[in-house]
Backbone as JSON, one array per atom type, in Angstrom:
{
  "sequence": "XXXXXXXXXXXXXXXXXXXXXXXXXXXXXXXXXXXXXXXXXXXXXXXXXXXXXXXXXXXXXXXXXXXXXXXXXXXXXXXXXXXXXXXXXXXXXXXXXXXXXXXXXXXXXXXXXXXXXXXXXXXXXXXXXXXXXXXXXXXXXXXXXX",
  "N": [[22.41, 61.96, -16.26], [20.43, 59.45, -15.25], [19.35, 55.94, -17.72], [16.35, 55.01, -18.76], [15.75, 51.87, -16.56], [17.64, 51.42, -15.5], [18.33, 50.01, -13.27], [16.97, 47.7, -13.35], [17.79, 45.07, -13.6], [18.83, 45.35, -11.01], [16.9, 45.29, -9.72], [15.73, 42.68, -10.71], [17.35, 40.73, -10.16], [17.42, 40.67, -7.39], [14.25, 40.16, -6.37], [14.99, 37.33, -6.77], [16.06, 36.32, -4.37], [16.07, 35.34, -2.45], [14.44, 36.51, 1.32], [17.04, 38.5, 1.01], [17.92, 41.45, 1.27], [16.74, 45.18, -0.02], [18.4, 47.55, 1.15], [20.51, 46.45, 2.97], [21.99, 45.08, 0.62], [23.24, 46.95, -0.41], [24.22, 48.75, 1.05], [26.23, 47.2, 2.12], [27.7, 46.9, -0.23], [28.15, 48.98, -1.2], [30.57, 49.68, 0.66], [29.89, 50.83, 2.97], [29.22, 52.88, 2.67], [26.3, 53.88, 1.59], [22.85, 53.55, 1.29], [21.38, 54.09, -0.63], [20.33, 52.89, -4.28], [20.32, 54.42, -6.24], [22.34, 56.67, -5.42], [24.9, 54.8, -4.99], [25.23, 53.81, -7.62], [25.54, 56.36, -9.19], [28.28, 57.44, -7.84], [29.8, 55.17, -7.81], [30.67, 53.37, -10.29], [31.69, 51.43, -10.88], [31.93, 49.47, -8.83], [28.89, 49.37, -8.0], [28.29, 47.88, -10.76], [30.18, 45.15, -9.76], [28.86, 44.6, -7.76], [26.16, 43.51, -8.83], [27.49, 41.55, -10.42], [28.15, 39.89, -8.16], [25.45, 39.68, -7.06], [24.44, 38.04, -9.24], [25.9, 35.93, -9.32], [25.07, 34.89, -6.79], [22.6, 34.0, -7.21], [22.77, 32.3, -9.17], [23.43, 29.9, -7.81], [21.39, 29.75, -6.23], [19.3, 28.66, -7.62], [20.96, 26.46, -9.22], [20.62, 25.02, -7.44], [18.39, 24.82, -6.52], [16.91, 23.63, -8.76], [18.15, 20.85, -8.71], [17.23, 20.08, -6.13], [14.68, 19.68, -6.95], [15.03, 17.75, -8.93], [16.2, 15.58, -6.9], [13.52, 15.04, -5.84], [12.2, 13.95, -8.19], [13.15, 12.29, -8.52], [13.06, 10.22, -6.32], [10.76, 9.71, -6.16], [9.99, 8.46, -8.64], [11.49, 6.2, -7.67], [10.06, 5.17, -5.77], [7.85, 5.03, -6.61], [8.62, 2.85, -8.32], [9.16, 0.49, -6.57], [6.64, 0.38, -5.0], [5.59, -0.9, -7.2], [7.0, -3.16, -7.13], [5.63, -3.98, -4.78], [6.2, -3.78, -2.22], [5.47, -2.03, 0.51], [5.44, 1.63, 0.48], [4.94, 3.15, 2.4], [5.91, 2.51, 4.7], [8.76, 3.28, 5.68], [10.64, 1.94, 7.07], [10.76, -0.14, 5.92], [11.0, -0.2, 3.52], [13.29, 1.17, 3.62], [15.09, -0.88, 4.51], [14.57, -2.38, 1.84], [16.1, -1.19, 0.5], [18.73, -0.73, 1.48], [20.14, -3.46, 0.92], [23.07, -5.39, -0.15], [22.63, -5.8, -2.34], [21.27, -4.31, -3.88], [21.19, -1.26, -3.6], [22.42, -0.36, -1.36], [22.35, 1.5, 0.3], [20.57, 3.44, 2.35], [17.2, 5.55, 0.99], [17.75, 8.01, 1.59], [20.0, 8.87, 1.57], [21.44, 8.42, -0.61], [22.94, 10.08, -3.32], [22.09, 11.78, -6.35], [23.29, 10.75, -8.45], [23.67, 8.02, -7.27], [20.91, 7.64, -7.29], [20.02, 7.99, -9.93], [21.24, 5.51, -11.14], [19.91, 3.2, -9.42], [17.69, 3.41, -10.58], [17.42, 2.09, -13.34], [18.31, -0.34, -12.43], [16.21, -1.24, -10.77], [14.49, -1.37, -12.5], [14.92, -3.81, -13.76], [14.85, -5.85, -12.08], [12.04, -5.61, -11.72], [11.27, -6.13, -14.66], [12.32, -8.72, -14.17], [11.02, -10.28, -12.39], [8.14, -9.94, -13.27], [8.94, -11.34, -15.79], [9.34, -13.96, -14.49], [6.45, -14.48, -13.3], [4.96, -15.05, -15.29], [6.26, -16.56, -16.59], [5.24, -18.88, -14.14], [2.86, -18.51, -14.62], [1.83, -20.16, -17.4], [2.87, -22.5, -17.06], [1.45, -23.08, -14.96], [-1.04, -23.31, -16.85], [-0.63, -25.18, -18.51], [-0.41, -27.74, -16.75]],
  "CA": [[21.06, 61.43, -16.2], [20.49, 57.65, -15.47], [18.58, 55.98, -18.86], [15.2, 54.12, -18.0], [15.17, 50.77, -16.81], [19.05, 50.95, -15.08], [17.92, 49.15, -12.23], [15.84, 46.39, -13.89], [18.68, 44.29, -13.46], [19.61, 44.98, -9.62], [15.74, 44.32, -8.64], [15.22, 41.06, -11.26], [17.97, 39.81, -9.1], [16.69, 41.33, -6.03], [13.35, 39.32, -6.63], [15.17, 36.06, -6.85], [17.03, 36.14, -3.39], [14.5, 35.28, -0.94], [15.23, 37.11, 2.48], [17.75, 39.67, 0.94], [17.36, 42.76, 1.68], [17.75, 46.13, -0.74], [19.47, 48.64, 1.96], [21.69, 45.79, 3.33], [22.89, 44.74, -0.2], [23.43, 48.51, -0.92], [24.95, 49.05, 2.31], [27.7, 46.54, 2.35], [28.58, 46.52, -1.69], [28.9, 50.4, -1.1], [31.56, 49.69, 2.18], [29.09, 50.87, 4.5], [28.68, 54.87, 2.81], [25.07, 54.77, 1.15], [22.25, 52.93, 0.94], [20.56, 54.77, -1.76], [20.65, 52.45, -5.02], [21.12, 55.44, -7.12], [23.82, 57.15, -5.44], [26.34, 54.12, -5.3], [25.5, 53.93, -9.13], [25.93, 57.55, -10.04], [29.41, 57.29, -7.61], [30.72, 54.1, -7.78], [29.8, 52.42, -10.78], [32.07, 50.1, -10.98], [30.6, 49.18, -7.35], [27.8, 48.73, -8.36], [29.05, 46.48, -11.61], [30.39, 44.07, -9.12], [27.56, 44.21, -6.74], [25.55, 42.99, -9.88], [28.01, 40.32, -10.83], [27.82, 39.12, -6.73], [24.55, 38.9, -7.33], [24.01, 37.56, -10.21], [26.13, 34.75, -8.6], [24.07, 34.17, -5.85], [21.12, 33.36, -8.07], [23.27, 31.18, -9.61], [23.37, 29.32, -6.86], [20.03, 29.32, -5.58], [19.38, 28.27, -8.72], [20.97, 25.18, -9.01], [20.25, 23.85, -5.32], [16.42, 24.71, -6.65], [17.24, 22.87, -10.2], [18.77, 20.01, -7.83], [16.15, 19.69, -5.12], [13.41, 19.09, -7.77], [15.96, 16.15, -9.68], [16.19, 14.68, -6.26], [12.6, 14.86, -5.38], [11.22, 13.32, -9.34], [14.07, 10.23, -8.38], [12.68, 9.37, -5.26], [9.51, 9.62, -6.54], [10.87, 7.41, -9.44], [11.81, 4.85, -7.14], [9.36, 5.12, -4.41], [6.5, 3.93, -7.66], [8.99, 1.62, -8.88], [9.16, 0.11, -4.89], [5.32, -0.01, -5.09], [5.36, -2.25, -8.45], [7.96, -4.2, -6.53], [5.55, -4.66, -3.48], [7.04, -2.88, -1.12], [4.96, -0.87, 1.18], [6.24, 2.87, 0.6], [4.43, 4.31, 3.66], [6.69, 2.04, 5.57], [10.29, 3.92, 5.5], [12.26, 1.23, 7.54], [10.64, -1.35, 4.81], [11.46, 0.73, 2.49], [15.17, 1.56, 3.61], [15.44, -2.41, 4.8], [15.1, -3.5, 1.14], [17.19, -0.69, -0.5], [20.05, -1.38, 2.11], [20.85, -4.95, 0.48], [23.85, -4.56, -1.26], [22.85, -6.24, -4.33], [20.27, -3.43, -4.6], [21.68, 0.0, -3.18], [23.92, -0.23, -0.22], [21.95, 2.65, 1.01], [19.11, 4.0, 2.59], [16.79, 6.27, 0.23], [17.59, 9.57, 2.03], [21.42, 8.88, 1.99], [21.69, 8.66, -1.72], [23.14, 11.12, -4.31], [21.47, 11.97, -7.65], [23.94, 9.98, -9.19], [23.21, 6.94, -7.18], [19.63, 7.18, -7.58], [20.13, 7.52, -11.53], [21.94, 4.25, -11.61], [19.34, 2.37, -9.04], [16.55, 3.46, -11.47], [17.34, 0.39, -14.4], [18.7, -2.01, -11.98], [14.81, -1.76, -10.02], [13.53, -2.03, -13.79], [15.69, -4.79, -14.13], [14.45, -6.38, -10.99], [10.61, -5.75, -12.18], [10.88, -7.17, -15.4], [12.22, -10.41, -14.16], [9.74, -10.98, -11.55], [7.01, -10.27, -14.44], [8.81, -13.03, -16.68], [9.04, -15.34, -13.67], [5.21, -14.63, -12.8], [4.66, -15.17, -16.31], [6.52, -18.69, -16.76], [4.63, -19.8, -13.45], [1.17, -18.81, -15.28], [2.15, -20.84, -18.51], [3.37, -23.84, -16.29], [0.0, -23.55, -14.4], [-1.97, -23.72, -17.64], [-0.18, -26.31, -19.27], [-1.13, -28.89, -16.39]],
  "C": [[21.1, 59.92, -16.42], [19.18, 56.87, -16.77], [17.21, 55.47, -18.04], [15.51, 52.55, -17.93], [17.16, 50.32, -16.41], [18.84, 50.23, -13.91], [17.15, 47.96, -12.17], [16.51, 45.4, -13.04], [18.78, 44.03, -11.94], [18.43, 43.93, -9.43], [14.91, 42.86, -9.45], [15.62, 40.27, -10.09], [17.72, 39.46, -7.77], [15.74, 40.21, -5.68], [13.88, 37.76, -6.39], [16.27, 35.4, -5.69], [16.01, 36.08, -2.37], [15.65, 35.51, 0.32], [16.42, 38.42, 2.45], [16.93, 40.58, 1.08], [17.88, 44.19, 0.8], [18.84, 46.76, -0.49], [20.52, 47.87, 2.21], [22.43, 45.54, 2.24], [23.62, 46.05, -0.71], [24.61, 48.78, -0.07], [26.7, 48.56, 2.57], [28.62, 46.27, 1.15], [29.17, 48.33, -1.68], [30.04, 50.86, 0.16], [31.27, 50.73, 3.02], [28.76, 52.47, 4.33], [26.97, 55.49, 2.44], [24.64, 53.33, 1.67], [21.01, 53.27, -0.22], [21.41, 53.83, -3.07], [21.08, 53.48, -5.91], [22.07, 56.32, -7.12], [24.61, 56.43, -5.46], [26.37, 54.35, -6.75], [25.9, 54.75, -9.25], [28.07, 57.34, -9.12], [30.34, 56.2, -7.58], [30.11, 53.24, -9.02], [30.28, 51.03, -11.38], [32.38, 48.98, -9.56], [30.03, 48.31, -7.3], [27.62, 47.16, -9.92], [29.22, 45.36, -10.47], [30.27, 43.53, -8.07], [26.47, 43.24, -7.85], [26.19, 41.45, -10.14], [27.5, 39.39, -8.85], [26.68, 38.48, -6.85], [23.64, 38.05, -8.34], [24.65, 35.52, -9.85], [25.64, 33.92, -7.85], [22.7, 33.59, -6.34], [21.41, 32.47, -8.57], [23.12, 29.97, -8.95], [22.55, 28.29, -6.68], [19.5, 28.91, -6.61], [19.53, 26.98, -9.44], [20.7, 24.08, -8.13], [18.52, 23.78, -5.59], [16.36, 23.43, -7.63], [17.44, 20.85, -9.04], [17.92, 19.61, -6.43], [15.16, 19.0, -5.68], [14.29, 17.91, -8.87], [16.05, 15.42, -8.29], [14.82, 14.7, -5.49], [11.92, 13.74, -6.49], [12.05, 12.14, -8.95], [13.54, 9.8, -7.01], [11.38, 8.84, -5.67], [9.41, 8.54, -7.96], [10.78, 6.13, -8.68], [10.75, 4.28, -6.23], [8.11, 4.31, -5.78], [7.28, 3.01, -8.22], [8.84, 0.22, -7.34], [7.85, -0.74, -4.96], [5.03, -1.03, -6.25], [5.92, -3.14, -7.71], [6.61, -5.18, -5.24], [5.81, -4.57, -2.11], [6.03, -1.91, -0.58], [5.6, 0.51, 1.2], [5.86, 3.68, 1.52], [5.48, 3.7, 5.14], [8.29, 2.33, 5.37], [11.58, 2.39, 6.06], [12.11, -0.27, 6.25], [11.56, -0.94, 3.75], [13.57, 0.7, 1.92], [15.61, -0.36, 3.49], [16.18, -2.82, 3.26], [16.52, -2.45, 0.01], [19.05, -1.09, 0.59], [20.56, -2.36, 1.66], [21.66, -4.21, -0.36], [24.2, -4.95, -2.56], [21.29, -4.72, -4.54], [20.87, -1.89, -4.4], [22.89, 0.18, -2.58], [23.5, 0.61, 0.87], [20.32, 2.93, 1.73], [18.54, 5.43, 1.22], [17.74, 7.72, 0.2], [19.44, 10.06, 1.45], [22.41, 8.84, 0.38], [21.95, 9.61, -2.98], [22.18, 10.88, -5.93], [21.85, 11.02, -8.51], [23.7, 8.16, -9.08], [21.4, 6.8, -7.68], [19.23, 7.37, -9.11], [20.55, 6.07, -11.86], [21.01, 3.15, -11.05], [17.86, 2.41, -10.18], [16.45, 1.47, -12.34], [17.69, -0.53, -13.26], [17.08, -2.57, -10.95], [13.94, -2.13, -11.68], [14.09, -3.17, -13.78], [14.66, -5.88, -13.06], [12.42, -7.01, -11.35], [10.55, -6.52, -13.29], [11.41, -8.75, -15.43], [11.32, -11.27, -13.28], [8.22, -10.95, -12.67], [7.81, -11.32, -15.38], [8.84, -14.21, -15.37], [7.55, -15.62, -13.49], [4.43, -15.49, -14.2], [5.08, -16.72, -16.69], [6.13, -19.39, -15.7], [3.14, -19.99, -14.32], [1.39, -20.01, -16.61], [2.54, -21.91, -18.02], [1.47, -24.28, -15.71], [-0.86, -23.83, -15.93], [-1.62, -24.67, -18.35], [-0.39, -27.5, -18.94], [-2.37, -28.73, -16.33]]
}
């Protein structure tokens, strides 16, 4: 007799595989004899064990590429409002790319940049901003002084 709640596990995972399919994962972890989740278990259950681990892998995965899509969406988005302090039209892409291409600023175009680069361009556009605010700042103090 199987306890309650032995299958939680397949269909958590199940749930978190967009496009899988139950019968097919059944189908091809059982080398092509069932597709009934509860007969591979009751006959193969160490099968089914390392149909579980497979997929527990694949979530892994999808998982980090999700984790990793949304870190390279908040850094563009990062840069793209730092851009806009700068002055920089951000609806204009080739502006855009133009000024990150210099290779005292990037080297690169936005799109073409790893996580890693666009962690490191972060401070050097702060950098950039707060010296154009002290330059703006020692023209105003020049202007009021004559």
């Amino acid at each position: 007799m199987i306890k309650h709640g032995t299958f939680d596990r397949f269909f958590a995972l199940l749930a978190k595989m967009p496009g899988a399919d139950k019968e097919d994962l059944i189908w091809s972890a059982s080398g092509m004899l069932t597709t009934s989740l509860r007969e591979f278990h009751e006959k193969n259950p160490e099968g089914y064990k390392r149909m579980i681990a497979t997929m527990q892998e694949e979530v892994n995965k999808i998982s980090i590429a999700s984790e990793q899509k949304i870190a390279i969406k908040s850094l563009r988005s990062s840069i793209l409002g730092r851009l806009q302090r700068h002055g920089i039209d951000t609806t204009d892409w080739a502006r855009v790319n133009q000024f990150l291409q210099q290779p005292r600023i990037a080297g690169k175009r936005l799109y073409d940049m790893s996580i890693e680069e666009m962690r490191a361009l972060i401070p050097k556009l702060e950098m950039i901003l707060a010296k154009e605010t002290l330059k703006k700042q020692h023209e105003i103090d020049l202007t009021l002084k004559n």
